[in-house]
N, C-alpha and C positions, 0 to 999 in steps of 0.2 A: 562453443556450442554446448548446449546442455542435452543432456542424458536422460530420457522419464524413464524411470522403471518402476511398475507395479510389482510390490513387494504382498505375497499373500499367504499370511501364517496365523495359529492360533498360541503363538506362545508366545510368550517373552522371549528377546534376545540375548542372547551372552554377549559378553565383549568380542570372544571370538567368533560369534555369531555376525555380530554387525562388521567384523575385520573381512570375515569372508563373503558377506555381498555385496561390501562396495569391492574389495577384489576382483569378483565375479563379474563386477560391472567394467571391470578394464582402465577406469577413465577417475582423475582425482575426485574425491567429494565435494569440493565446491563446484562442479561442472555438472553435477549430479541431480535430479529431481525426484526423489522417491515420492509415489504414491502407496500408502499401504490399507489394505483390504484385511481387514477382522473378521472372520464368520462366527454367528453367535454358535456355539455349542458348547453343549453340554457339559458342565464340570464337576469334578467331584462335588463342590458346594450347594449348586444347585442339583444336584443326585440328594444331598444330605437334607436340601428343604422338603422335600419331597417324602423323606422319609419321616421330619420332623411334622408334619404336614399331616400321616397317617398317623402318626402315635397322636398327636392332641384329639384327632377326631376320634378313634380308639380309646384314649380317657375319658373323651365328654361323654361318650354313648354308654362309658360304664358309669358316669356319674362321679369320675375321678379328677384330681387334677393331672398335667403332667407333670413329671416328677424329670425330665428335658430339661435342659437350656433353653428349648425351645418358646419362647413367651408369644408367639403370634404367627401365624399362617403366611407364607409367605409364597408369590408366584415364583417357581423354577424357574420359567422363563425373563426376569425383570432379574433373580440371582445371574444366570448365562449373561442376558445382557451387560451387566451391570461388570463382571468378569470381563469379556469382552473389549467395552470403551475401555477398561484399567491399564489390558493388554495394549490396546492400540496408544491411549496416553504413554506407557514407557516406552513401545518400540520408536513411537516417533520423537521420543526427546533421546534417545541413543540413537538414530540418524541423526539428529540435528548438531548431538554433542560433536560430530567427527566433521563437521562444515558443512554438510549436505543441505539442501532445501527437504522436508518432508512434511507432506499432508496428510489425511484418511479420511477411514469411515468403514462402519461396522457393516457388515453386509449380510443378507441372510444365511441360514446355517450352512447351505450348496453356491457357493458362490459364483458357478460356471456362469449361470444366469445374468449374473450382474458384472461378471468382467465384461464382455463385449461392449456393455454400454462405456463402464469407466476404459478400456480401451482407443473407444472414437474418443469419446471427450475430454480425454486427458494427454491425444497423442502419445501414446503408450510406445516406447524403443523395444522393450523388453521386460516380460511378467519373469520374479521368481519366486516359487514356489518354495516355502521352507516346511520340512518335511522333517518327524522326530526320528525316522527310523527309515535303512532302508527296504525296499520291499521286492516284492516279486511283479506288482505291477508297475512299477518302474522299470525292472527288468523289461518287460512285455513292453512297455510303450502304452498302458492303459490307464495312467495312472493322471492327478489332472493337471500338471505341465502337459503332458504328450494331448490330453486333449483339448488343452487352450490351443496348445500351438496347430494340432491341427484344424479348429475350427475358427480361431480368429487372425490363421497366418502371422503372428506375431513370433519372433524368438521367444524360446518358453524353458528356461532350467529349475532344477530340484539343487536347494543346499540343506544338506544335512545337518540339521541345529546340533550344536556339541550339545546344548543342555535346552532340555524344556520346562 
């Protein structure tokens, strides 16, 4: 019998990252279905377009060139995205590399919204949440495992990424 689990992080995986959520899953990785969910945000690169962004218009208005790296305006958001797919291409060739089946898809930057959906239709066992640090609203129960699991009744764990 196979296993789906919705895997939902913004980072790359470690090795021991990927060791501990097929662990978490209890059950070998060829038995395994990971689905994983990328939310676009925000990274330092596209923080940097952004910045590069102001400095060109800041030289054109004085009549300057940029004296940047920067050679062309670029949307922050198409940088995130762009970050984003990257992250979800290696997490899902690090499931794959360990026997497992894995899918995705990038989702928008709050992705409560769109688990429910990828939940029904993907026949979802159990979401985990991979998470760089831990916090206080995981202490609390507020954090968004605790409110997958409570709003879409699904098992819902947090694993602590060794490295992001």
């Amino acid at each position: 019998m196979t296993t789906s689990i919705l895997i939902i992080t913004e980072h790359r995986l470690s090795g021991a990252d990927v060791s501990e959520v097929v662990a978490a899953s209890g059950s070998e990785p060829t038995t395994l279905a990971f689905y994983v969910a990328v939310p676009v945000a925000a990274t330092s690169r596209s923080t940097q377009s952004v910045i590069d962004n102001l400095e060109m218009d800041v030289a054109a208005s004085r009549g300057e060139e940029s004296i940047h790296l920067a050679t062309q305006q670029v949307d922050p958001a198409d940088v995130a995205l762009g970050d984003a797919e990257a992250v979800l291409a290696d997490v899902l060739k690090s499931l794959t590399d360990t026997g497992a089946a894995a899918t995705g898809e990038v989702t928008p930057s709050h992705p409560l919204e769109t688990v429910g959906d990828i939940v029904a239709a993907k026949s979802i066992d159990e979401v985990i949440v991979v998470v760089d640090h831990h916090s206080l609203s995981g202490a609390l129960h507020t954090d968004l495992a605790a409110r997958i699991q409570r709003k879409f009744k699904v098992s819902a764990l947090r694993v602590h990424a060794v490295s992001s």
